[in-house]
Phi, psi and omega in degrees: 000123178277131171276156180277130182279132153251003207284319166269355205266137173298105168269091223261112194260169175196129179298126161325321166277355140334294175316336196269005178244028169226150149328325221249321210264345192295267189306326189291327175241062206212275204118332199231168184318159156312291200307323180270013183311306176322300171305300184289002164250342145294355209275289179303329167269338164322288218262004149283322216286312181343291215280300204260358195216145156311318176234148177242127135271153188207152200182143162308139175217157169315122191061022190170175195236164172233149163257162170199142184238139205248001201284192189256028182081146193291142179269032187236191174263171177310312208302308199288336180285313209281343198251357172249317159263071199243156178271359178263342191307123157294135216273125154304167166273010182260014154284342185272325178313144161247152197183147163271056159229189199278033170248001168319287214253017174300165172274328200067158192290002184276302177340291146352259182307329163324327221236320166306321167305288195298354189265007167057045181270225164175156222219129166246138158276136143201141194190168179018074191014056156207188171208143198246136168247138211244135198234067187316163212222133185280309196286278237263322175087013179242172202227119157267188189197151178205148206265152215223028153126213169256147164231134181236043157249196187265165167120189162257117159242134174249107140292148163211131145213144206257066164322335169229041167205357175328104183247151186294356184250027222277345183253354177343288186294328185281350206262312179309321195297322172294334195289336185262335183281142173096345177292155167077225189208151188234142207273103163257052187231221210222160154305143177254179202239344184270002144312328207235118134270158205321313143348252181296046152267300182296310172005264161341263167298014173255002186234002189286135179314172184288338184243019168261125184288152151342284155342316186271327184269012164289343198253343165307319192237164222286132175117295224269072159283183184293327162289295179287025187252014201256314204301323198303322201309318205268354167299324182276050177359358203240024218281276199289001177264124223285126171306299201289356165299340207281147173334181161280284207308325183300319211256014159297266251291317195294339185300304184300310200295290172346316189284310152343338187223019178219132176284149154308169179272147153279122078067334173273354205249348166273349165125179161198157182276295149106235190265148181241139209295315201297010186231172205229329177237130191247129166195140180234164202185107166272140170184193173219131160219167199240120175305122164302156180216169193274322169235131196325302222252048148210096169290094167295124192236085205246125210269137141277149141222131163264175171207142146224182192205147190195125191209203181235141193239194164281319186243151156301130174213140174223101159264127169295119132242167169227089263343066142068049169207145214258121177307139167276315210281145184267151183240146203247144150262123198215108185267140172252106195296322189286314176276359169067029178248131140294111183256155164252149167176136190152150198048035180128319196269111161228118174252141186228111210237111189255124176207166159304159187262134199224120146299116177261128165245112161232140185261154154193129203255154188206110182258088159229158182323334209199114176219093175357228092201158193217024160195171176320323193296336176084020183296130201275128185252106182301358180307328195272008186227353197302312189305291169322345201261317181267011161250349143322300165333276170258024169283339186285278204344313213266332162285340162309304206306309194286353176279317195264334156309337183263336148352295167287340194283336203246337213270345175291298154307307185271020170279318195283342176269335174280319188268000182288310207270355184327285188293353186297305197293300184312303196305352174281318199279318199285291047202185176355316187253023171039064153280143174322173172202145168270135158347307178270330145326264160340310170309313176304328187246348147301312179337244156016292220263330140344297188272000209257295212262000189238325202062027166215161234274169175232134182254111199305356216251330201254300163312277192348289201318296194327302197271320163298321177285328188292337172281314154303326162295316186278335184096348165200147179330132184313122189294105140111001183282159163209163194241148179313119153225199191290167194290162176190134160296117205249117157264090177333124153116303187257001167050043173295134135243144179245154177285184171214154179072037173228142191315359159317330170316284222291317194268033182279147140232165210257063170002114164308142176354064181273310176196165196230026189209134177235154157225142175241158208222138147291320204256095199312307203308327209272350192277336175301328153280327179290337190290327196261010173241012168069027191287319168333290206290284176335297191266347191050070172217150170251159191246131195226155198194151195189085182315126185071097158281129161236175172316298184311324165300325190270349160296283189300328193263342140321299172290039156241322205274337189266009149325295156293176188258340173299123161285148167218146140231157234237108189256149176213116165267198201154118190316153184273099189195150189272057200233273143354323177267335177306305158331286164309311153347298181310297169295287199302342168285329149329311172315288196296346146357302220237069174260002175268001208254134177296030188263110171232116200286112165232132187256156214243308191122165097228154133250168179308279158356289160320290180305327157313306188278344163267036174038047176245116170004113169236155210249155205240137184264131170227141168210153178281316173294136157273100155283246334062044203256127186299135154248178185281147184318340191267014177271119174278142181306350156278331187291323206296295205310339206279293213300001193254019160208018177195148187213150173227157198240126193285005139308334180263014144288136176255168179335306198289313183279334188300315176283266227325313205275027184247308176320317197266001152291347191264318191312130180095341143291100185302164190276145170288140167243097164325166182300180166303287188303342171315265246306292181317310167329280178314310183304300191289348191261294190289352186281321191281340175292315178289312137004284165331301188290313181304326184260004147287315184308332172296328188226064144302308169286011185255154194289155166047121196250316176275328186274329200278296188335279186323309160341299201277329193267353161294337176269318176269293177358286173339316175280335186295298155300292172325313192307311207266324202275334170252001166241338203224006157336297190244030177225009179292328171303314213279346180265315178273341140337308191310298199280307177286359140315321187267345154266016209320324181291010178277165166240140172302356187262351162309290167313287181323306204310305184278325176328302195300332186257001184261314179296311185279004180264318189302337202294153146228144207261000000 
């Protein structure tokens, strides 16, 4: 047997970022399919936008997606933006901070420009008014750029598009990542130091910029003020020396001091997601454990919280988050039908879950600072928590089983009582003028009689199921019920709707003196009773409406509505709850933002007070914890105290009190009429127009048609003026006052409309 000559063999090297410019080297530090390449890269600008902005939109474009973010825009120069989606790029440190947020477990923007390179796409920027077309580079690993015109909103936008990966499900992961954001409470403070074992502590400084000092990165983590960071000064020699400079042994001692004079985070402090309406069993679980490390006498202690949520679906589905982004790697399910068990597995886990056979959709979210992972690819690996994972499971499990059980004891009866009082309860909800109603309206006037004839409470989740199967037996939907959907901008007069949380925002424009009043709603539902009784039209307001409302909406719908030179004002009802006052709240500091903008904000209420003195139900806050719950600054401190336990909801209006109590809130708002000269303007504009028309249609048969046309209309046009300066100059305000008195469901431009054809019909032609 011959040993092998190495001695002529060719030894072939390769840069690491070299694997980031193919599908093949892609999916190798990656983890996942080719197919699923198109999700992880909305995924990954999804959870930058998340991170830089309160809200993310997202949407389909030809071949490819846009992300947009409501933040303050990328802080870099052209070089630096184009140098963060670049595949040459080195990871920075502030990716080595541990913090519970969604950069745990990224990929990063080098995936990105990768996966646009091997996907032959092309990836645009806009942001801090301009906009970059970003050109990632096969050879060299680096992004050149040019520049591709102005952008004047506010925010961030990411184009991408992926010509040879496009999937129909491509936003999937980014619709989870979103889907979770803004619930709850969020870890706003520093990295603890008790976080890091010594390892990644030097990391951590050997990777710090060149201009950070000791001092300064002493002052990065949690604990460290201005005093222990004066104790640290003084044990230490190295205030002023560039951290990355500093030793192995320097950086023990600094490791130890830090600790000294800073506490651990306690685990409640990260933050929680908390119950999500749409699941029927709920459970949160604080704890720690402690990491292994390469040297003992610095112990890592790293705090978890799960939460899971579980409810029943057509199909099994089980999902990952890991601070509140949705895991790329899949986790498998396998039920054993003889033995009644549910296995889970993956990353790490196999829970094994004894239940009846149900098809379940269950989450499960896991917020911590520091999460293992056990390939390139960044697959989290969950072994050191599986046991938490699986008494999460079921204590949520075990809270359905006690739900559907007090379910059966009761539900037979109040099924029977609920389908007895059905039609009674609608013509009640309806009332005379067979107005529309919402699903939870109708809860509300069963509610009472449920409790009147059984002597227990009705649960709305438990009516819901009841009122769905009794619709499935009758075969079509309860008469005159409507169901909840996404907001949407309602324009009076032109019975328009624009959607919201879609780039339609940007491209709005705003119907010239259409209506001078908006009123928002959280609760969607309810603009379907005003619509069918024409109170838009009656009042010349448009109805805006937005599930979950944030700033960034009430930010974008000032600003579309405020473009114009047209005053609006901008009313917002809302349950009496502290929630509810916040809403407003909400608006109005947009507003004063915004002081060039004609926008002015009034709240209508529901308030507590109010609501007492019209005898509508308030509902008891039962919570296990005594939180706090913020209300708005204009809540006097006994209303504070009220609202932190009891709420009422403008749902326990039935149709009928609902218009009454918006009428007489209305009151004292005039209908819109634009100035004189608008009103003259119009009148001489539609007049000349119905003119126009009439004399073309007279000599239609006639040779040179357009010449005659014009002749004619130079000679009467005149006359048209003499007519209106001499009977309605100074009675015009005062004539159309008149006619939407006698018309409210009119628009002034109705009235303006017939004036104009009552005058060009007298001419003779």
């Amino acid at each position: 047997m011959h040993k092998k000559d190495y001695k002529h063999t060719t030894i072939s090297t390769r840069e690491d970022w070299t694997l980031l410019r193919t599908f093949q080297g892609i999916t190798q530090r990656t983890g996942i399919r080719k197919e699923d390449l198109d999700k992880l890269v909305a995924k990954e600008l999804t959870d930058n936008a998340l991170d830089a902005g309160a809200s993310c939109d997202i949407g389909l474009i030809e071949n490819g997606f846009y992300v947009k973010d409501n933040g303050n825009g990328i802080p870099c120069d052209d070089k630096e933006i184009a140098n963060l989606f670049s595949i040459k790029r080195p990871l920075k440190s502030t990716k080595l901070y541990r913090l519970p947020n969604r950069g745990a477990l990224g990929n990063g923007l080098r995936i990105v420009a990768g996966t646009v390179l091997a996907a032959k796409g092309s990836l645009l920027v806009k942001t801090r008014g301009r906009i970059l077309k970003l050109y990632p580079q096969f050879e060299t690993g680096e992004t050149s750029y040019e520049s591709g015109g102005k952008y004047d909103s506010q925010g961030t936008v990411i184009e991408v598009t992926l010509p040879e990966l496009m999937s129909k499900d491509i936003l999937e992961w980014s619709e989870k990542a979103i889907y979770l954001s803004g619930k709850g409470n969020c870890y706003e403070s520093k990295s603890s130091v008790y976080w890091y074992d010594f390892d990644s502590f030097f990391e951590l400084v050997k990777s710090a910029p060149e201009d950070l000092t000791v001092i300064k990165f002493i002052k990065q983590f949690e604990g460290c003020s201005g005093r222990n960071t004066s104790i640290i000064s003084k044990k230490l020699s190295l205030n002023h020396t560039h951290i990355n400079k500093t030793k192995e042994e320097d950086a023990e001692i600094l490791l130890k001091e830090i600790r000294n004079v800073s506490k651990p985070v306690n685990p409640k402090r990260l933050g929680y997601i908390g119950e999500i309406e749409d699941y029927e069993g709920y459970s949160r679980k604080y704890f720690e454990i402690e990491i292994p490390v390469s040297k003992d006498k610095f112990t890592t202690t790293i705090p978890y919280v799960i939460e899971s949520w579980a409810t029943k679906s057509d199909n099994f589905k089980v999902t990952f988050f890991v601070n509140r982004t949705p895991i790329i790697q899949k986790i498998n399910h396998l039920y054993d039908e003889e033995r009644g068990y549910l296995s889970i597995f993956g990353c790490g886990i196999y829970s094994k879950i004894k239940i009846k056979k149900s098809s379940l959709k269950i989450l499960v979210s896991i917020i911590t600072p520091f999460m293992p992972i056990t390939s390139d690819g960044k697959e989290p690996d969950f072994s050191f928590i599986k046991g938490h994972i699986t008494d999460s499971i079921n204590k949520t499990l075990k809270k359905i089983k006690a739900e559907a059980v007090n379910k059966n004891k009761s539900g037979k009866f109040q099924n029977r009582v609920i389908i007895k009082n059905i039609d009674e309860s609608i013509k009640k909800v309806r009332g005379e003028e067979g107005y529309r109603y919402s699903l939870r309206q109708l809860y509300y006037v069963m509610r009472p009689i449920v409790l009147s004839e059984l002597g227990e409470d009705l649960q709305y989740n438990n009516f819901n199921q009841i009122i769905t199967d009794y619709e499935l037996k009758i075969g079509h939907d309860l008469p005159g019920v409507y169901r909840d959907s996404r907001g949407t901008l309602y324009h009076p007069h032109i019975s328009q709707e624009i959607p919201l949380g879609t780039l339609n925002i940007e491209t709005y424009n705003r119907p010239l003196w259409t209506f001078n009043k908006i009123l928002y709603c959280e609760k969607e539902g309810f603009f379907e009773i005003l619509k069918s009784n024409k109170w838009p039209e009656k009042n010349d307001c448009a109805l805006l409406s937005s599930k979950g409302f944030s700033s960034r909406a009430a930010r974008d719908m000032i600003d579309m509505l405020g473009e114009t030179d047209e005053e609006i004002f901008f009313f917002c009802i809302h349950d009496a709850d502290a929630s509810g006052t916040l809403i407003y709240q909400s608006l109005v500091n947009e507003t004063k933002a915004r002081k060039k903008r004609k926008v002015y904000v009034l709240n209508l209420g529901l308030e507590p007070e109010e609501g007492l003195k019209m005898g509508l139900p308030e509902e008891k806050i039962i919570a296990k914890k005594r939180e706090k719950r913020p209300s708005a600054d204009y809540v006097e401190p006994e209303w504070k105290e009220w609202l932190n336990n009891y709420r009422i909801e403008l749902n326990t209006m039935d149709s009928p009190t609902l218009i009454k109590w918006l009428n007489e809130k209305f009151q004292g708002y005039k209908k819109l009429i634009p100035s004189y000269e608008i009103l003259s303007e119009e009148l001489i504009n539609l007049g000349q127009d119905n003119l126009r028309q009439i004399i073309k249609n007279k000599v239609l048969l006639e040779a040179k048609i357009e010449e005659k046309v014009e002749e004619l209309f130079k000679q009467k046009s005149p006359y048209l003026k003499d007519k209106f300066i001499e009977n309605f100059s100074l009675q015009l305000l005062d004539f159309v006052e008149s006619e939407l008195k006698d018309n409210p469901k009119m628009l002034w431009k109705d009235i303006i409309k017939n004036l104009a054809n009552k005058f060009v019909n007298e001419m003779e032609l």
